[in-house]
C-alpha positions in Angstrom: 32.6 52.5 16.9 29.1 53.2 16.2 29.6 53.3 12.4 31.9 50.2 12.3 28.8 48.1 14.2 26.5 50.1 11.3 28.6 48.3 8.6 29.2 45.0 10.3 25.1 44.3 10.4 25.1 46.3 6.4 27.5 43.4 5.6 25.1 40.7 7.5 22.3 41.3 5.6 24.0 40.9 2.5 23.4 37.8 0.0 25.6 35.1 0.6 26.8 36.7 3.9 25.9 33.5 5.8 27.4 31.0 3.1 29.9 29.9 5.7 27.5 29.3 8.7 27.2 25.9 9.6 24.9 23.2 11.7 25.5 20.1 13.1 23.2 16.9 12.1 23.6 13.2 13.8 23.6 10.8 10.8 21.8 7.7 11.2 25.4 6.0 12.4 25.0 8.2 15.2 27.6 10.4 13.6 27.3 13.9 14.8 28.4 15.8 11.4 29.0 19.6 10.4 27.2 20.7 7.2 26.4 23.9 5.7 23.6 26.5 6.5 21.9 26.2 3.3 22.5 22.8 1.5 22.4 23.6 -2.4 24.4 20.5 -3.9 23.7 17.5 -2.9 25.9 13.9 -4.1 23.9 10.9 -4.1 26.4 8.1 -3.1 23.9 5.7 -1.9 20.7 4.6 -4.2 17.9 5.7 -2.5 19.1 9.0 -1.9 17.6 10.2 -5.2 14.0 9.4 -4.7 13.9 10.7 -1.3 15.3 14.5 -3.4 12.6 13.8 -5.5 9.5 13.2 -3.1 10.9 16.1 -1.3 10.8 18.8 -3.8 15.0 18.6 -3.7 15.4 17.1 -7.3 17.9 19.6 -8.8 20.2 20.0 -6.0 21.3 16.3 -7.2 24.9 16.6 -8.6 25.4 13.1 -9.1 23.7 9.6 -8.1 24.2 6.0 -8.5 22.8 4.6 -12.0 19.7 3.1 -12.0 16.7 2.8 -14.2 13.4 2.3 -12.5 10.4 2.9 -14.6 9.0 5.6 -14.1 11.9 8.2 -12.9 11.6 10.5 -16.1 8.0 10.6 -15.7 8.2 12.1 -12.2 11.3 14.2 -13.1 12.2 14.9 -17.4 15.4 16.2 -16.4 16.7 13.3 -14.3 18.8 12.3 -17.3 20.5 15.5 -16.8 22.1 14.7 -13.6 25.7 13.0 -13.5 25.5 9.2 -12.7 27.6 6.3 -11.9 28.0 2.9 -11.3 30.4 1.8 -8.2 32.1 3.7 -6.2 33.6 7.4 -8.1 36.8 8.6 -7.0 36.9 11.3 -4.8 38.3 13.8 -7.1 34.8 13.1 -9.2 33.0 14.1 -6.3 34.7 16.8 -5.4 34.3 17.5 -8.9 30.8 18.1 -8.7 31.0 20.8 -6.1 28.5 19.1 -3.6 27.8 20.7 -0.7 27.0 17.3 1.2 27.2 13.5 0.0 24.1 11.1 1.9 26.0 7.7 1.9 25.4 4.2 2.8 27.0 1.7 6.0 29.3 0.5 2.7 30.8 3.6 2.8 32.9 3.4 6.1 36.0 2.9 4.2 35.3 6.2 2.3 33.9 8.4 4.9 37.5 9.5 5.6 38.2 10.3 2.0 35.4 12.3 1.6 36.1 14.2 4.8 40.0 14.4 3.3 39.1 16.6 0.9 36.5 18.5 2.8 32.7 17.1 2.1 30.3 16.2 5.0 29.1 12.9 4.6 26.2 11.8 6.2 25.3 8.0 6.7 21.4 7.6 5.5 20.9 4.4 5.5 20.8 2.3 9.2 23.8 1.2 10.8 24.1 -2.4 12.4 21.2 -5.2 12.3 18.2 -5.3 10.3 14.9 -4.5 12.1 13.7 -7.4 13.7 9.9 -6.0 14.2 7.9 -4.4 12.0 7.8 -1.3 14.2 11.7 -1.0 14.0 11.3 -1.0 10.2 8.5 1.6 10.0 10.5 3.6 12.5 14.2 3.1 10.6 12.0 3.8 7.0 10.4 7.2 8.6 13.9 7.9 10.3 15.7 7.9 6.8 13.3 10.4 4.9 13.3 12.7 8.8 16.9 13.0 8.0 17.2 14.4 4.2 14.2 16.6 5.7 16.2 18.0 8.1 19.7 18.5 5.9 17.5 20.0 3.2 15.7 22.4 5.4 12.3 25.0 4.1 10.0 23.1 2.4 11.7 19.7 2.4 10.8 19.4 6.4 6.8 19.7 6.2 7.0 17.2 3.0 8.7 14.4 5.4 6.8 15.3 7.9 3.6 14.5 5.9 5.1 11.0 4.6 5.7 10.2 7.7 2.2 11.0 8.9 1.2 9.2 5.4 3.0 5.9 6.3 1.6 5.9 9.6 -1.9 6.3 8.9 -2.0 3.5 5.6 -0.5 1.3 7.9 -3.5 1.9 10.2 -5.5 1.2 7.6 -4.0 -2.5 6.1 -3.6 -3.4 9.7 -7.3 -3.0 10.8 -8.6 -5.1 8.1 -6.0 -8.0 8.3 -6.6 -8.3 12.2 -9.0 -10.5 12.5 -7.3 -13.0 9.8 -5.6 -15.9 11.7 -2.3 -16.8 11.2 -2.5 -20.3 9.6 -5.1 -18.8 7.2 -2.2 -15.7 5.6 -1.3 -16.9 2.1 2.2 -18.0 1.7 4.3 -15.3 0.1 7.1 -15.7 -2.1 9.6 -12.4 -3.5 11.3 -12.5 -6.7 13.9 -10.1 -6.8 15.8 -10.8 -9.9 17.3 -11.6 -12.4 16.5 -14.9 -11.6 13.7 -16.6 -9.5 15.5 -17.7 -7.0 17.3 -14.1 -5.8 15.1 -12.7 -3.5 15.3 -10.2 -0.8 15.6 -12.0 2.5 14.7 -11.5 6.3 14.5 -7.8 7.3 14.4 -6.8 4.0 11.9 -4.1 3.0 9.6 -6.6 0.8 9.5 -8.8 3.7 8.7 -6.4 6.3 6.2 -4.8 4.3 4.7 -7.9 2.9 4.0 -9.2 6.9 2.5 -6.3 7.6 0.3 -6.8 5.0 -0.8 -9.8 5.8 1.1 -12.6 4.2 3.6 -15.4 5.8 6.4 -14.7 4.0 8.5 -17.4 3.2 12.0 -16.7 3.1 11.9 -15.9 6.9 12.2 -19.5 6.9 15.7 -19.1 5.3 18.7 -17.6 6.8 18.8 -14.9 3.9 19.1 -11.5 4.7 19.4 -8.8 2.7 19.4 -9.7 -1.2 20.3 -13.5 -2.1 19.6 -16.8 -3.4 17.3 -19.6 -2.5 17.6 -22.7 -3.8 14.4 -24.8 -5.7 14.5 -27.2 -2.8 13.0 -24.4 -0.6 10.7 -23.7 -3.1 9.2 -27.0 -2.9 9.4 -26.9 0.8 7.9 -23.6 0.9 5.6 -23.9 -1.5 3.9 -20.3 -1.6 0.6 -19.8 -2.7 0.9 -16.6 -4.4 4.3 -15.1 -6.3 5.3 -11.6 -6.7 8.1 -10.6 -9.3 9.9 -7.4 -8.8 12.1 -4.6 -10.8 10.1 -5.3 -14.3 11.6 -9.0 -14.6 9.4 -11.2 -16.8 7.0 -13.5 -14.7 8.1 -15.8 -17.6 11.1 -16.7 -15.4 8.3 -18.9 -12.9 5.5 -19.2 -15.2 7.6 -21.1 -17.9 10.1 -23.0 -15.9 9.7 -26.7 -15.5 10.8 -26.5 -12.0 7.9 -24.3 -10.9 4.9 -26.1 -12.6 4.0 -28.1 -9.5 4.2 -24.9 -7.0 1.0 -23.8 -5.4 1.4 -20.1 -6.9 2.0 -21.3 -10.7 -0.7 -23.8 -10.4 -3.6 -21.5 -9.1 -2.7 -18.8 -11.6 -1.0 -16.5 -8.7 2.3 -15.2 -10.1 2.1 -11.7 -10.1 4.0 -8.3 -11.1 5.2 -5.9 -8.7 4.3 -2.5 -9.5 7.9 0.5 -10.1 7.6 4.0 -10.1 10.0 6.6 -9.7 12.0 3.7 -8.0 12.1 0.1 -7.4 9.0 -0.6 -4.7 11.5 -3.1 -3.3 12.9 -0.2 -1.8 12.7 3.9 -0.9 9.6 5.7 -0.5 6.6 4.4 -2.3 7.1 0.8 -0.3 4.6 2.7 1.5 2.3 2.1 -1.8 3.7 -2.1 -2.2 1.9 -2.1 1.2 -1.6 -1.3 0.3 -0.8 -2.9 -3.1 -0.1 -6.3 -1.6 -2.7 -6.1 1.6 -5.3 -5.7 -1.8 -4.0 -8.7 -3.9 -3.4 -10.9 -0.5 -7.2 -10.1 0.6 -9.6 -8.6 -2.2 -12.6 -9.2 -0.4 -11.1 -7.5 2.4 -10.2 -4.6 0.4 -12.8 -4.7 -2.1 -13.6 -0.8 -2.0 -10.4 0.1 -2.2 -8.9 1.9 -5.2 -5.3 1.4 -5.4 -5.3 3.2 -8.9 -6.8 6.3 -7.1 -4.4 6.1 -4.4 -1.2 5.9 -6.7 -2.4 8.8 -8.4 -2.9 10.6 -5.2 0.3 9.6 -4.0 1.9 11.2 -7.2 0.2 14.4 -6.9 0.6 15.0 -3.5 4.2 13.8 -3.2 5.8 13.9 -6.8 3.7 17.2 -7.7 2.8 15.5 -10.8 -0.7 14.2 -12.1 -0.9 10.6 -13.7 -3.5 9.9 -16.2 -6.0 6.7 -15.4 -4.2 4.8 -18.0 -0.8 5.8 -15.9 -1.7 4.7 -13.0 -3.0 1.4 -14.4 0.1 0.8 -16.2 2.0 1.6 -13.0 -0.1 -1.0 -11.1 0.7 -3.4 -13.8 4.1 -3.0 -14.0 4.8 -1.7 -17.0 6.7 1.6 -17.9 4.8 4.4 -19.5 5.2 3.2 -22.6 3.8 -0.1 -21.8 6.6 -1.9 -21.9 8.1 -4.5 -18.9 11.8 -4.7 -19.2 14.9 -4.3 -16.5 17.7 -2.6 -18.7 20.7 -2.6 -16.2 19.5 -6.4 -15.1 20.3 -5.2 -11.5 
């Protein structure tokens, strides 16, 4: 008996002994699911699942991930070109193809989820369930909630990185909100999202532009609307609204305001205020560096306000920090511009 104990721990210690141990994880649907030990392969069935792998050092356990082309993904990761990627939703028996050891999906999923788990791959929901925030606290919290979660699937080093962009997030938005306090309601600029592909799709009320744009100081606009989520406006509301400063997203030209007729008598296109949003390893509209929109926007909104302020500096802190990757001055500034590292400002998948 005592040599059959002897071999049973031998056998323990062994590589791969504990392949088939598994943990359970609640999903941010509240789902309490069953996953693997060690997570190895990971399916990227939702779109900001890959720039959460990257900012957590998880990059090549991506197996697959939904096809998108924000500016500066092979900058922060050559390889990324590497990794299977679709459009949709794949088949099952192209997942299971991949030999994931987890798929992260979105709320658009529930008709899947059961198919996935047919064939034997935890799915976990990382996106929220149910309404959108409705303060800016809920938003922080649901954003810092969604990169908690891939840190605790993905276990080692992956925890302590979300736990420091959590603690990141927390502390710039310190920062903007102590030097927009004393600004006055009525006196906030006007704020106005373009989403693309045209001028009028924007991201609505509880989106992460709008959210992040309040908390930096501006009256946004479309929370006059009953948008939420990604929509269109109509040029009536423009009118009505009339924002004082414009903001065009995912590398869409700011031709698509500065040169339409329709726009000329706005308040944005006649002070000279229509503006590029900055990309990086994904859309700022979304995932992670929203965290960087926010101080890039509280800066623009109030320059005075945030006059020693180097946003350049803190992109390329950002990058080193959480991306492991240094940008060159001229990088960072093309970032801030909008541009892609080659200089150039275009949206190839017009999505």
């Amino acid at each position: 008996m005592r040599w059959f104990s002897l071999i049973v721990c031998l056998l323990a210690a062994l590589p791969g002994a504990g392949e088939l141990a598994a943990r359970t994880v609640t999903d941010l649907a509240g789902r309490r699911v069953e996953i693997p030990d060690t997570v190895r392969r990971v399916a990227c069935l939702e779109v900001l699942c890959y720039p959460r792998m990257l900012m957590l050092g998880a990059e090549d356990r991506v197996v697959t991930m939904v096809r998108t082309a924000a500016p500066w993904m092979t900058r922060t990761n050559p390889r990324v070109g590497e990794i299977p990627s679709f459009q949709g939703t794949p088949g099952r028996e192209s997942i299971l193809a991949t030999g994931a050891d987890i798929a992260f999906v979105n709320v658009s999923y529930g008709a899947t989820l059961p198919a996935l788990a047919e064939i034997g791959l935890p799915a976990l929901v990382s996106q929220p369930v149910g309404r959108r925030p409705q303060t800016a606290e809920a938003f922080i919290a649901e954003a810092k909630a969604m990169v908690s979660l891939f840190g605790q699937v993905l276990g080692g080093e992956a925890e302590p990185r979300a736990r420091a962009w959590c603690a990141y997030v927390d502390e710039r938005v310190r920062f903007v909100r102590d030097r927009v306090a004393a600004v006055l309601p009525e006196q906030r600029p006007k704020l106005y999202y373009v989403r693309g592909p045209t001028s009028l799709n924007t991201q609505g009320k509880g989106g992460y532009v709008t959210w992040v744009g309040e908390i930096a100081g501006a009256r946004m606009v479309v929370n006059q609307s009953n948008i939420a989520g990604k929509g269109d406006t109509s040029m009536e509301d423009i009118v009505l609204w009339n924002p004082d400063i414009v903001i065009v997203g995912r590398q869409y030209p700011l031709e698509l305001v500065r040169d339409d007729p329709r726009w000329k008598d706005i308040a944005a296109v006649r002070a000279g205020r229509v503006h590029s949003t900055p990309e990086g390893a994904f859309y700022w509209d979304g995932g992670p560096e929203q965290i960087l929109l926010l101080q890039f926007l509280a800066k623009l909104l109030y320059p005075d306000l945030f006059a020693d302020f180097d946003m350049a500096a803190e992109v390329r802190a950002y990058y080193a920090r959480f991306y492991r990757i240094v940008l060159s001055d001229d990088e960072a500034i093309r970032l801030l511009n909008g541009q892609s590292p080659d200089g150039s400002r275009f949206n190839p998948m017009n999505n």
